[in-house]
C-alpha atoms as one frame of an Amber mdcrd trajectory, in Angstrom:
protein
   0.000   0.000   0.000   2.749   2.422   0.887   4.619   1.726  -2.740   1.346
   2.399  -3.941   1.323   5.506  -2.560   4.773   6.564  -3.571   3.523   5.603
  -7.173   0.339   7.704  -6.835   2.427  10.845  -5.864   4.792  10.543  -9.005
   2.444   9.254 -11.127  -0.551  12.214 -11.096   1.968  14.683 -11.346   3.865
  13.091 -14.186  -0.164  12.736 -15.848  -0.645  16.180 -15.450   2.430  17.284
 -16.626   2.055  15.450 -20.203  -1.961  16.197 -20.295  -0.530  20.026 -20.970
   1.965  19.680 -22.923  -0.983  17.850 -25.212  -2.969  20.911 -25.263  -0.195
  23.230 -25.933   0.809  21.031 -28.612  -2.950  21.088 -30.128  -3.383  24.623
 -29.434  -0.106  25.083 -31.584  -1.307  22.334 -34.403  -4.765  24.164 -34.381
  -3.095  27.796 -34.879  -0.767  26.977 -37.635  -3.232  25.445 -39.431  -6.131
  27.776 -38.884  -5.551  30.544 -37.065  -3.028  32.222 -38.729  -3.901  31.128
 -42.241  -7.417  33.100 -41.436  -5.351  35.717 -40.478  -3.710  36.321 -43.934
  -6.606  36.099 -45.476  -7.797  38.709 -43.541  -5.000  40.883 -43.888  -5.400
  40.027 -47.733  -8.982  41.656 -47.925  -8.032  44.592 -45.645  -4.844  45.425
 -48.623  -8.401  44.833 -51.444  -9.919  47.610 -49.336  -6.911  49.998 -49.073
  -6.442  49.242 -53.023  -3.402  47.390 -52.801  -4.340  44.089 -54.804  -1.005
  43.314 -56.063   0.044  43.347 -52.651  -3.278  41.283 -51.781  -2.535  38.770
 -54.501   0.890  38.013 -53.659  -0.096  37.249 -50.159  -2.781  35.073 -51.255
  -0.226  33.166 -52.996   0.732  30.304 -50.578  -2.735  29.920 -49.591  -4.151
  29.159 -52.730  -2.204  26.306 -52.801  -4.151  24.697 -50.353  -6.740  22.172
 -51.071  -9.154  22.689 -48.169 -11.968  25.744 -47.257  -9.106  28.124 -46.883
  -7.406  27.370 -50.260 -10.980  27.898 -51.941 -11.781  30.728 -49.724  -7.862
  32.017 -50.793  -8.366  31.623 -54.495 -11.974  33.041 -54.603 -10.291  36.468
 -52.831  -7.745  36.039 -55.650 -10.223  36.389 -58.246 -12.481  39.211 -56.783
  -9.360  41.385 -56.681  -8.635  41.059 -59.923 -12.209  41.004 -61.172 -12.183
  44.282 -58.987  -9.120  45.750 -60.567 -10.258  44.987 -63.996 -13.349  46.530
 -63.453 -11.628  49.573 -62.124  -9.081  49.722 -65.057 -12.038  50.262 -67.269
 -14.268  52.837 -65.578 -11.252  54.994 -66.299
Protein backbone atom coordinates (compact mmCIF):
# COMPACT_ATOMS: atom_id res chain seq x y z
CA UNK A 1 0.00 0.00 0.00
CA UNK A 2 2.75 2.42 0.89
CA UNK A 3 4.62 1.73 -2.74
CA UNK A 4 1.35 2.40 -3.94
CA UNK A 5 1.32 5.51 -2.56
CA UNK A 6 4.77 6.56 -3.57
CA UNK A 7 3.52 5.60 -7.17
CA UNK A 8 0.34 7.70 -6.83
CA UNK A 9 2.43 10.84 -5.86
CA UNK A 10 4.79 10.54 -9.01
CA UNK A 11 2.44 9.25 -11.13
CA UNK A 12 -0.55 12.21 -11.10
CA UNK A 13 1.97 14.68 -11.35
CA UNK A 14 3.87 13.09 -14.19
CA UNK A 15 -0.16 12.74 -15.85
CA UNK A 16 -0.65 16.18 -15.45
CA UNK A 17 2.43 17.28 -16.63
CA UNK A 18 2.06 15.45 -20.20
CA UNK A 19 -1.96 16.20 -20.30
CA UNK A 20 -0.53 20.03 -20.97
CA UNK A 21 1.96 19.68 -22.92
CA UNK A 22 -0.98 17.85 -25.21
CA UNK A 23 -2.97 20.91 -25.26
CA UNK A 24 -0.19 23.23 -25.93
CA UNK A 25 0.81 21.03 -28.61
CA UNK A 26 -2.95 21.09 -30.13
CA UNK A 27 -3.38 24.62 -29.43
CA UNK A 28 -0.11 25.08 -31.58
CA UNK A 29 -1.31 22.33 -34.40
CA UNK A 30 -4.77 24.16 -34.38
CA UNK A 31 -3.09 27.80 -34.88
CA UNK A 32 -0.77 26.98 -37.64
CA UNK A 33 -3.23 25.44 -39.43
CA UNK A 34 -6.13 27.78 -38.88
CA UNK A 35 -5.55 30.54 -37.06
CA UNK A 36 -3.03 32.22 -38.73
CA UNK A 37 -3.90 31.13 -42.24
CA UNK A 38 -7.42 33.10 -41.44
CA UNK A 39 -5.35 35.72 -40.48
CA UNK A 40 -3.71 36.32 -43.93
CA UNK A 41 -6.61 36.10 -45.48
CA UNK A 42 -7.80 38.71 -43.54
CA UNK A 43 -5.00 40.88 -43.89
CA UNK A 44 -5.40 40.03 -47.73
CA UNK A 45 -8.98 41.66 -47.93
CA UNK A 46 -8.03 44.59 -45.64
CA UNK A 47 -4.84 45.42 -48.62
CA UNK A 48 -8.40 44.83 -51.44
CA UNK A 49 -9.92 47.61 -49.34
CA UNK A 50 -6.91 50.00 -49.07
CA UNK A 51 -6.44 49.24 -53.02
CA UNK A 52 -3.40 47.39 -52.80
CA UNK A 53 -4.34 44.09 -54.80
CA UNK A 54 -1.00 43.31 -56.06
CA UNK A 55 0.04 43.35 -52.65
CA UNK A 56 -3.28 41.28 -51.78
CA UNK A 57 -2.54 38.77 -54.50
CA UNK A 58 0.89 38.01 -53.66
CA UNK A 59 -0.10 37.25 -50.16
CA UNK A 60 -2.78 35.07 -51.26
CA UNK A 61 -0.23 33.17 -53.00
CA UNK A 62 0.73 30.30 -50.58
CA UNK A 63 -2.73 29.92 -49.59
CA UNK A 64 -4.15 29.16 -52.73
CA UNK A 65 -2.20 26.31 -52.80
CA UNK A 66 -4.15 24.70 -50.35
CA UNK A 67 -6.74 22.17 -51.07
CA UNK A 68 -9.15 22.69 -48.17
CA UNK A 69 -11.97 25.74 -47.26
CA UNK A 70 -9.11 28.12 -46.88
CA UNK A 71 -7.41 27.37 -50.26
CA UNK A 72 -10.98 27.90 -51.94
CA UNK A 73 -11.78 30.73 -49.72
CA UNK A 74 -7.86 32.02 -50.79
CA UNK A 75 -8.37 31.62 -54.49
CA UNK A 76 -11.97 33.04 -54.60
CA UNK A 77 -10.29 36.47 -52.83
CA UNK A 78 -7.74 36.04 -55.65
CA UNK A 79 -10.22 36.39 -58.25
CA UNK A 80 -12.48 39.21 -56.78
CA UNK A 81 -9.36 41.39 -56.68
CA UNK A 82 -8.63 41.06 -59.92
CA UNK A 83 -12.21 41.00 -61.17
CA UNK A 84 -12.18 44.28 -58.99
CA UNK A 85 -9.12 45.75 -60.57
CA UNK A 86 -10.26 44.99 -64.00
CA UNK A 87 -13.35 46.53 -63.45
CA UNK A 88 -11.63 49.57 -62.12
CA UNK A 89 -9.08 49.72 -65.06
CA UNK A 90 -12.04 50.26 -67.27
CA UNK A 91 -14.27 52.84 -65.58
CA UNK A 92 -11.25 54.99 -66.30
Amino acid sequence: ADSIARLNLIAIPLGGVLALVLVIWAVFVVYRSTVRPILSLVGAVKKIQEGKTADATTSLSDLTSRTDEIGVLASSIGVMAEKKEQFESNLV
